[in-house]
N, C-alpha and C positions, 0 to 999 in steps of 0.2 A: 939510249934510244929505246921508248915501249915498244913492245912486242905487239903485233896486232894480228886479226884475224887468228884467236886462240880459238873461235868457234870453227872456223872451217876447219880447222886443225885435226879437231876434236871431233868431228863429221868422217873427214876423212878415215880414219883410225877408225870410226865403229863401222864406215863402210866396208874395211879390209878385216875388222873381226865380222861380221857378216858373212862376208865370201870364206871365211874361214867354216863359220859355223856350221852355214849351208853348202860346202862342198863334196860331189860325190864320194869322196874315201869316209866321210863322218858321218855322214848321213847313212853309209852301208852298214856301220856298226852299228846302226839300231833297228836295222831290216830284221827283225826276226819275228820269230810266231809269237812269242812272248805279249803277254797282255797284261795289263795294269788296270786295274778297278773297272776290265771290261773294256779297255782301250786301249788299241795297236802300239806297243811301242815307238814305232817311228812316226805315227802322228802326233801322238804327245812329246817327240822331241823335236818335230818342226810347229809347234803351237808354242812351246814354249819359247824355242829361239827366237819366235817371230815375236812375242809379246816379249822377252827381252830388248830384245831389238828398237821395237819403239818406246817402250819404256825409258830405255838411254838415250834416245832422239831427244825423247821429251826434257831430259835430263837435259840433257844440252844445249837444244833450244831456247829452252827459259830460263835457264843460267845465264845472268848477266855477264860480260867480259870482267874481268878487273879490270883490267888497263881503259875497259867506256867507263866505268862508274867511275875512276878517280877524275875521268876527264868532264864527267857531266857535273860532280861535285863541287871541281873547281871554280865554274865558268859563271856560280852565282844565281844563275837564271832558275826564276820560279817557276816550273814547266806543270803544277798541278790548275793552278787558275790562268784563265784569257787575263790579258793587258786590259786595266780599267781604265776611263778617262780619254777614252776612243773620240778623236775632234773632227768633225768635219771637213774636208781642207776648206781654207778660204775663198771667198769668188774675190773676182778684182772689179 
């Protein structure tokens, strides 16, 4: 039996490294006076979590499943062009 829904899965999982990332105790360790090329340590490490963060969305999002491409592959159907040869139904 496929395995399905490896995308929520996979959603799931970067929502709980999220809450990881961004939770009070980690976030404290970057609270300091310390400055980087002019910029607050603890804003440059919630800038970057956050642009990680959807970075991996994106990752995951536009990943197709495996388990949908072997099933799209199978099924035959031409899915880049419309149906030619479109007939008008008959009148009686």
């Amino acid at each position: 039996m496929p395995r399905r829904g490896l995308t929520g899965e996979r959603l799931v999982g970067l929502f709980l490294f999220g809450l990881l990332l961004l939770s009070p105790p980690l976030i404290g360790a970057f609270d300091t006076a310390s400055l980087v090329r002019g910029i607050p340590v603890l804003y440059l490490y919630l800038f970057v979590a956050w642009a990680l963060l959807i970075g991996l969305m994106a990752l995951i999002v536009e990943r197709p499943d495996p388990d949908e491409e072997t099933a799209e592959d199978g099924s035959g159907a031409d899915t880049d062009h419309p149906p030619t040869g479109d007939r008008e139904p008959e009148r009686c």
